[in-house]
C-alpha positions as CSV (number, residue, x, y, z in Angstrom):
1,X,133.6,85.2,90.6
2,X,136.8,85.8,88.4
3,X,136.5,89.5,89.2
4,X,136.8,88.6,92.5
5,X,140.1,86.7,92.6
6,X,141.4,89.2,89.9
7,X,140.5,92.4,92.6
8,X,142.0,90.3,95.5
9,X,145.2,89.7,93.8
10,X,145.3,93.5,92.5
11,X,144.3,94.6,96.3
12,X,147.5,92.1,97.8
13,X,150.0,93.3,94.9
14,X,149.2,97.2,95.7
15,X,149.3,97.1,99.3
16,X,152.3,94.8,98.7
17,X,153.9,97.5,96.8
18,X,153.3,100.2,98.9
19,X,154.5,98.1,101.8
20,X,158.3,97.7,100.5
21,X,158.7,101.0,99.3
22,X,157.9,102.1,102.8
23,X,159.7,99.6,104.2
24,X,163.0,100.5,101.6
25,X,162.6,104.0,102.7
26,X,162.9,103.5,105.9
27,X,165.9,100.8,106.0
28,X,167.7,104.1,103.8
29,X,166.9,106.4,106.6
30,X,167.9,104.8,109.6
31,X,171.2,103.7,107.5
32,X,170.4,99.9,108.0
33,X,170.8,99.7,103.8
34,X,172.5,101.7,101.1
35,X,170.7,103.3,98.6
36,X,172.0,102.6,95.0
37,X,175.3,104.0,94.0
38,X,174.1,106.6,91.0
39,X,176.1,109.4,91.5
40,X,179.9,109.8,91.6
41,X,180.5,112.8,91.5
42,X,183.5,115.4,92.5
43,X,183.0,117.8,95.2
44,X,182.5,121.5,94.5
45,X,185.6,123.8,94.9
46,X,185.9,127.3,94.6
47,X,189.7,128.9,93.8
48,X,189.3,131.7,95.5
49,X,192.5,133.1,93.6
50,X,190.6,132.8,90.5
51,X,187.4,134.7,91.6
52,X,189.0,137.7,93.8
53,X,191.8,138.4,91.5
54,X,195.5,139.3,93.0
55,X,194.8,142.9,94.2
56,X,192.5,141.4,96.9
57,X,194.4,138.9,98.2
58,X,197.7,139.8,99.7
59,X,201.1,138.7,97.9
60,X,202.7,136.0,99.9
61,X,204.4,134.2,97.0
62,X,202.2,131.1,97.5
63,X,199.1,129.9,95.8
64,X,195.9,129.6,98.0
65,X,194.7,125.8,97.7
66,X,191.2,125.8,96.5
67,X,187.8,125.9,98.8
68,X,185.9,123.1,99.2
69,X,182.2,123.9,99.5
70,X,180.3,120.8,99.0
71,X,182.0,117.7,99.9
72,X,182.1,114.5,97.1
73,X,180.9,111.9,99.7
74,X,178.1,114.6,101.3
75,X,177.1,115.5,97.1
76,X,176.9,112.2,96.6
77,X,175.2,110.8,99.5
78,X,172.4,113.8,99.3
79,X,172.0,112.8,95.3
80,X,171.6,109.2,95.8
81,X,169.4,109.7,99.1
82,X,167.1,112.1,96.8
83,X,167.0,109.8,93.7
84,X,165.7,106.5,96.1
85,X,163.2,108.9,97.6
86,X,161.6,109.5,94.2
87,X,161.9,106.3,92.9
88,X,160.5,104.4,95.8
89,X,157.2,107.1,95.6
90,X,157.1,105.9,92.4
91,X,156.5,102.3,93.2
92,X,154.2,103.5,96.1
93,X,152.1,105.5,93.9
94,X,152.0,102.7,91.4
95,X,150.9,100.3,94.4
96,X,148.2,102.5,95.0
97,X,147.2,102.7,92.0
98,X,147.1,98.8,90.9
99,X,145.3,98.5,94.6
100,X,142.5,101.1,93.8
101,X,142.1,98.9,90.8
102,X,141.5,95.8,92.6
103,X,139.0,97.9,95.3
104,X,137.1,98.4,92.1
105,X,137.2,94.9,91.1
106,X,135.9,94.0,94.5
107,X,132.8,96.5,94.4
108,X,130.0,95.4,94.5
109,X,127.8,96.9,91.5
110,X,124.2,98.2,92.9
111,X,122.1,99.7,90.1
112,X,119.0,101.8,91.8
113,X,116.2,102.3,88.8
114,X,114.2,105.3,89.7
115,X,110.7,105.2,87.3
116,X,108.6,107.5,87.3
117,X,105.0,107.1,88.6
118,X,101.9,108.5,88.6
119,X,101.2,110.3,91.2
120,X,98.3,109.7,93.3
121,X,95.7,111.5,94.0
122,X,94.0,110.9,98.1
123,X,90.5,110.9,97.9
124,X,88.8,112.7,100.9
């Protein structure tokens, strides 16, 4: 009977699990929540004076600001977006996994015992 309430609880926890890191994932998504600010990191910039050298570029006495390829809000935003994703299949597969756990708890155990007999012989 223990194993009972022990798979029932297992079962709940699991699905429970599974349920708020579905339910995390999508709050993220549809921008109701934040994910967790991990990443702060500077956009990427590419000086274009740098990498083409002068005879490429013409001479007009200035400097050419640098390039901004990847935004700092859009680097960050895709990072943390990625890093929630991962963690919260994390906690789904480890919902899953303490669910199939209480599943097995809740089995029943059959045992079928073939023996062998004798066969029989028909008499005509």
């Amino acid at each position: 009977m223990s194993e009972k309430i022990i798979g029932y609880s297992l079962l709940s926890l699991g699905l429970l699990l599974i349920l708020a890191a579905v339910l995390s994932v999508y709050l993220v998504f549809t921008a109701k929540t934040k994910p967790a600010r991990v990443f702060n990191q500077t956009g990427i910039t590419l000086n274009l004076n740098q990498l083409l050298g002068p005879q490429v570029l013409p001479n007009t006495g200035t400097e050419n600001p640098p390039v901004e390829l990847i935004s700092a809000s859009a680097l960050n935003d895709i990072s943390n977006l990625t890093l929630h994703l991962l963690l919260m299949g994390f906690v789904a597969g480890g919902g899953y996994r303490i669910a199939s756990l209480g599943v097995l708890l809740l089995r029943p155990i059959e045992v079928d015992l073939k023996t062998k007999s004798s066969p029989v012989i028909a008499k005509s």
